[in-house]
MIDOSE-1310 file (N, C-alpha, C; in nm, 2 decimals, decimal comma, always signed):
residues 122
xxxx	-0,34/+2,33/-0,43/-0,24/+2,41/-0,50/-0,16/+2,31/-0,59; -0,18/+2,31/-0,74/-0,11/+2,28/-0,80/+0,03/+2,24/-0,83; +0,13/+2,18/-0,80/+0,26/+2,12/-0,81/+0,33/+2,14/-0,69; +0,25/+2,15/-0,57/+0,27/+2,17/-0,42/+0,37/+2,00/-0,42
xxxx	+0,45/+2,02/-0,32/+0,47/+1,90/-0,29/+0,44/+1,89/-0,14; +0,40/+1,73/-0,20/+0,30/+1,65/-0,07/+0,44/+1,59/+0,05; +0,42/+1,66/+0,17/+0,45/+1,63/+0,29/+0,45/+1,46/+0,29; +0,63/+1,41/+0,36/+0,60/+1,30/+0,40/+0,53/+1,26/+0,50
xxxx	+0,51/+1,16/+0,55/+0,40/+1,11/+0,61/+0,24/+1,10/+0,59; +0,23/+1,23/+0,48/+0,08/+1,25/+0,48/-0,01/+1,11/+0,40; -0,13/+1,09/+0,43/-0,15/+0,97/+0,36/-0,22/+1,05/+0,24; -0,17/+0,93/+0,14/-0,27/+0,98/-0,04/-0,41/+1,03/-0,02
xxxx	-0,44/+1,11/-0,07/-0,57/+1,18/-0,07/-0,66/+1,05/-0,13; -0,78/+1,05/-0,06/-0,91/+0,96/-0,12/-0,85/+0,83/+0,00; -0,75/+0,82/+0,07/-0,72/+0,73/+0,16/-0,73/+0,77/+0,29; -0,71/+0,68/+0,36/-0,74/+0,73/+0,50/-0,59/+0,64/+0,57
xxxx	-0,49/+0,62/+0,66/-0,44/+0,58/+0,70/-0,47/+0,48/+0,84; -0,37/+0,35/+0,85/-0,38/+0,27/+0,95/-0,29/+0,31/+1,06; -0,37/+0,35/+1,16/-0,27/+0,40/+1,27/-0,21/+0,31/+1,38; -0,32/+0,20/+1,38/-0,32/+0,09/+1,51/-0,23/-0,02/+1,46
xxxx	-0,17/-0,09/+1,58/-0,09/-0,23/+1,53/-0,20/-0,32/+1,48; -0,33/-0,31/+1,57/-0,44/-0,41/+1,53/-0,50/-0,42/+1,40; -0,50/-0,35/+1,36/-0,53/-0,31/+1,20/-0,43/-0,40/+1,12; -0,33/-0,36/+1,14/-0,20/-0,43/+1,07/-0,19/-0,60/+1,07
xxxx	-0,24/-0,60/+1,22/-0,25/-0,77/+1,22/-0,40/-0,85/+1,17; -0,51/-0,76/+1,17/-0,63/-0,80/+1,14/-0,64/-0,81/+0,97; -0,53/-0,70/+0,90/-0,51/-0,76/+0,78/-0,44/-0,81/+0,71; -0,37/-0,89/+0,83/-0,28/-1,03/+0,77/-0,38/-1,15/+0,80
xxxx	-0,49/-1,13/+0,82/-0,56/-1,25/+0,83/-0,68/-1,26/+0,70; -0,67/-1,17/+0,59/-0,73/-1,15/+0,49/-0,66/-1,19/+0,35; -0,71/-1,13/+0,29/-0,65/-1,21/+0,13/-0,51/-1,11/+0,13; -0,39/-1,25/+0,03/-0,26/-1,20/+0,03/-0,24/-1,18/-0,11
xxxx	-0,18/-1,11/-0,19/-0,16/-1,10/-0,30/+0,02/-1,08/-0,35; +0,09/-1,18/-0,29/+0,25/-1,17/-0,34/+0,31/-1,14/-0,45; +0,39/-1,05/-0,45/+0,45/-0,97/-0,57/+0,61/-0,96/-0,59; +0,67/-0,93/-0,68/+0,84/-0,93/-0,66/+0,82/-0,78/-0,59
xxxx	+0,81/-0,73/-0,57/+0,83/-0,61/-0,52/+0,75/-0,57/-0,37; +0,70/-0,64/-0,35/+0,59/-0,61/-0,24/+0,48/-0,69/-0,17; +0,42/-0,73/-0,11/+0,33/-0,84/-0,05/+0,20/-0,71/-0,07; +0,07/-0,72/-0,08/-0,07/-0,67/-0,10/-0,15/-0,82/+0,03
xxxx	-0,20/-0,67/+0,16/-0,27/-0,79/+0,21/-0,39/-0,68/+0,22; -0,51/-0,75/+0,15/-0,65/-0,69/+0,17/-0,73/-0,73/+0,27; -0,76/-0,67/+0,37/-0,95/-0,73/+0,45/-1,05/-0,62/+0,46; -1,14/-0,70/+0,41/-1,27/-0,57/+0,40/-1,33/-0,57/+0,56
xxxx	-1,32/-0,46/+0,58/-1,36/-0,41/+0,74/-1,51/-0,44/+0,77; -1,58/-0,46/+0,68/-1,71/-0,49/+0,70/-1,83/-0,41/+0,80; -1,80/-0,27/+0,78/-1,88/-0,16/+0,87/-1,94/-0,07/+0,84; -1,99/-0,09/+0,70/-2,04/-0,02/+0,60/-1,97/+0,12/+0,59
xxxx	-1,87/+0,12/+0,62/-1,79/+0,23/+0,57/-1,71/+0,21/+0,43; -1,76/+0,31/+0,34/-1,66/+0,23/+0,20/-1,56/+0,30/+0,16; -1,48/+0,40/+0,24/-1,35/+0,44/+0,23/-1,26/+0,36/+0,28; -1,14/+0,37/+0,20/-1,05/+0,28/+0,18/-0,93/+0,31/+0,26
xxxx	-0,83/+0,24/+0,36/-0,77/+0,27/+0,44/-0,61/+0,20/+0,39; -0,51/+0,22/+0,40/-0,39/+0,20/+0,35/-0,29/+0,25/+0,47; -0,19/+0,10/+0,49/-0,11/+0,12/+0,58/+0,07/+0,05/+0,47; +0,15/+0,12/+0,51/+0,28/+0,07/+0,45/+0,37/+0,00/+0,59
xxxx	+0,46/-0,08/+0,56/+0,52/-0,13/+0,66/+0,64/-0,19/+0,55; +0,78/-0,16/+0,61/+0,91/-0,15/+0,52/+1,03/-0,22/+0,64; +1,01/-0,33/+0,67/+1,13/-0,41/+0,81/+1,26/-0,36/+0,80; +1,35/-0,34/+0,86/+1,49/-0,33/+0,86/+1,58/-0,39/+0,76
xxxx	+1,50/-0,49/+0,76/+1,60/-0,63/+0,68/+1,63/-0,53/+0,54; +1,55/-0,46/+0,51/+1,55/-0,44/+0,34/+1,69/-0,33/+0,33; +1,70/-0,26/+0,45/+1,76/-0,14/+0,40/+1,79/-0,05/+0,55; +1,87/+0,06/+0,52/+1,88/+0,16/+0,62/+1,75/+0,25/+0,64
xxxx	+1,78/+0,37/+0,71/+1,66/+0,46/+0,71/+1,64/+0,54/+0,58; +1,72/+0,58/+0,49/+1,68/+0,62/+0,36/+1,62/+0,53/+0,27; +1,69/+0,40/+0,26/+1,63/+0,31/+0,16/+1,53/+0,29/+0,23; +1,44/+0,24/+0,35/+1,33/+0,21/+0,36/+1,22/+0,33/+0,32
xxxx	+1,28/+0,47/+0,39/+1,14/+0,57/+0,35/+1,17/+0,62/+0,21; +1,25/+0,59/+0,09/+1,25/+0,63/+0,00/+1,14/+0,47/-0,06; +1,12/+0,38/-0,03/+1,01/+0,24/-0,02/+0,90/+0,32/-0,02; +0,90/+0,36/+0,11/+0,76/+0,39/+0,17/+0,69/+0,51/+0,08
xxxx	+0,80/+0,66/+0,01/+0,79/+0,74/-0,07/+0,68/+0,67/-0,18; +0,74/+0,54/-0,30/+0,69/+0,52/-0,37/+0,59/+0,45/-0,34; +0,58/+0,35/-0,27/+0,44/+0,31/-0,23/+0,32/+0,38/-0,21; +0,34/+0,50/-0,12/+0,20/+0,59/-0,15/+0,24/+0,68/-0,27
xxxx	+0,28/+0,72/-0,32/+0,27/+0,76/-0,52/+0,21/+0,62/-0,58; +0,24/+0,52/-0,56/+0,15/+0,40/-0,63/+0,02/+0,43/-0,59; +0,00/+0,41/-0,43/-0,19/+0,41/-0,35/-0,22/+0,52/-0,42; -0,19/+0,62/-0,44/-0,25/+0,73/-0,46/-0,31/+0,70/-0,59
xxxx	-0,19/+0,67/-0,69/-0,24/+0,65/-0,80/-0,37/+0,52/-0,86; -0,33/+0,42/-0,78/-0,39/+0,30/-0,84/-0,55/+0,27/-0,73; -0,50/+0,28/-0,59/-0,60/+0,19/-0,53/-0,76/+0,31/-0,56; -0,71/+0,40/-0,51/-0,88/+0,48/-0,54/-0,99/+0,44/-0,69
xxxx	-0,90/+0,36/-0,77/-0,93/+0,32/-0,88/-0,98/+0,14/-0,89; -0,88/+0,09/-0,86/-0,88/-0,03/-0,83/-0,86/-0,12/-0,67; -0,90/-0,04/-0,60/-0,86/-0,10/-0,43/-1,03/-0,16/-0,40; -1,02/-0,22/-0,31/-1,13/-0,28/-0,28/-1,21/-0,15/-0,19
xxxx	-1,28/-0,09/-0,21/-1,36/-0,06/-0,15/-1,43/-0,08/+0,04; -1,40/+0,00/+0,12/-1,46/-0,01/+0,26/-1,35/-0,16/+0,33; -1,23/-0,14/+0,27/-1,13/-0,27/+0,28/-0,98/-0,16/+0,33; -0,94/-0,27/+0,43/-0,81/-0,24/+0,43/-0,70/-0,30/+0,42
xxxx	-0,61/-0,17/+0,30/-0,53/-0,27/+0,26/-0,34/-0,26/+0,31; -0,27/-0,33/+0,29/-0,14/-0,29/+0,38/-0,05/-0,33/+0,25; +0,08/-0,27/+0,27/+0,13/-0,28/+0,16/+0,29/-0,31/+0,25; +0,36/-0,44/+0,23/+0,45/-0,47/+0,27/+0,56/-0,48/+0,16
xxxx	+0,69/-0,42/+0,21/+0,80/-0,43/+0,14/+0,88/-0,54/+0,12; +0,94/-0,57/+0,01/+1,01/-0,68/-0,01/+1,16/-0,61/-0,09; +1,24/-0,74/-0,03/+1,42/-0,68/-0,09/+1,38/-0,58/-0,22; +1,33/-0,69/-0,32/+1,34/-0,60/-0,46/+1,33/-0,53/-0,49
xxxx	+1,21/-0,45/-0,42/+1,10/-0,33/-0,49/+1,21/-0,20/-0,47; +1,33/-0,17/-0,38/+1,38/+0,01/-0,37/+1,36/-0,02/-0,52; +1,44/-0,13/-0,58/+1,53/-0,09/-0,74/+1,45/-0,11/-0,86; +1,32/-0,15/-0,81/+1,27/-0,26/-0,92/+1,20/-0,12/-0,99
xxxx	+1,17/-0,09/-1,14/+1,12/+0,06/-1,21/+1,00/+0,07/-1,14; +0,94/+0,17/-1,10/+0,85/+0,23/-1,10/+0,70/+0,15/-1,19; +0,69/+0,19/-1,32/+0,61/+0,10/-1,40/+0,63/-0,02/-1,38; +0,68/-0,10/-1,37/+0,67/-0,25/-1,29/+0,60/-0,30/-1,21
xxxx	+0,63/-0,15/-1,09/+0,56/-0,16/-0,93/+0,43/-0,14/-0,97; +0,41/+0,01/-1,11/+0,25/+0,02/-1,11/+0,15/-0,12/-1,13; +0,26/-0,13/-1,27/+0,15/-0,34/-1,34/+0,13/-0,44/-1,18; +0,26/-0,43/-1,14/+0,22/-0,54/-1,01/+0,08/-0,49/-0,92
xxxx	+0,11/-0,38/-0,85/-0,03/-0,33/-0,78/-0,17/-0,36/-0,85; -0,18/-0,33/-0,98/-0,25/-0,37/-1,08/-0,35/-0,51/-1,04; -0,21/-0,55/-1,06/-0,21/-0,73/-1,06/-0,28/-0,79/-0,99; -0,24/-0,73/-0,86/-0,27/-0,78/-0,73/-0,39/-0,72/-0,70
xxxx	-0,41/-0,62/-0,72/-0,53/-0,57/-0,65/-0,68/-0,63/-0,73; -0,67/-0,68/-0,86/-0,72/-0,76/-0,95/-0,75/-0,90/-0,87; -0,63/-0,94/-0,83/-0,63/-1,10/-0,76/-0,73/-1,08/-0,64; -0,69/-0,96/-0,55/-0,76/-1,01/-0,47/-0,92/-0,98/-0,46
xx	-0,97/-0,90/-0,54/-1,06/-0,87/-0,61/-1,15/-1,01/-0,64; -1,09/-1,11/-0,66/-1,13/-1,23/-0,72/-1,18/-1,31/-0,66
């Protein structure tokens, strides 16, 4: 349905979500890609599965409970947008918040994802 709006929590379509803590820590042991807005950590799951899995994580430190899920808001509007395009393939990737990013514009956040998902690509 056209101009529906998407439920929070749901993950971006063409994604699949990280549900486990293990996941979370298995891809802090993969490539890091640091950003003013955000940390990008990629690891390819290596199971010949080549759907792409995306987990957000937003710590206390940054903010109360609005500023963090209004974080977590833009970050999947970015996945949605960018990684189906540019994400590593059969890889999972986590997307951590940093002070900057509530305030930092939108197009900024897109170029940086950009950026990064390029880097780790490399």
């Amino acid at each position: 349905m056209p101009g529906a709006a998407q439920a929070v929590g749901v993950t971006p379509v063409g994604l699949t979500g990280l549900t486990e803590r293990k996941y979370y820590l298995a891809a802090n042991a993969g490539k890091r890609a640091p950003m003013p807005g955000f940390v990008l950590l990629v690891r390819a799951r290596e199971d010949g599965d080549p759907s792409m899995r995306i987990g957000i994580t937003v710590t206390r430190k940054i903010g109360n409970a609005v500023v963090r899920n209004r974080m977590k808001r833009r970050f999947r509007a970015l996945a949605r947008e960018i990684l189906p395009v540019e994400g590593v393939p059969g890889a999972d990737h986590v997307l951590i918040g940093r002070a900057g990013g509530v305030e930092r514009d939108f197009d900024a956040l897109r170029a940086e994802l950009s950026k990064a998902c390029a880097k780790v690509q490399r």
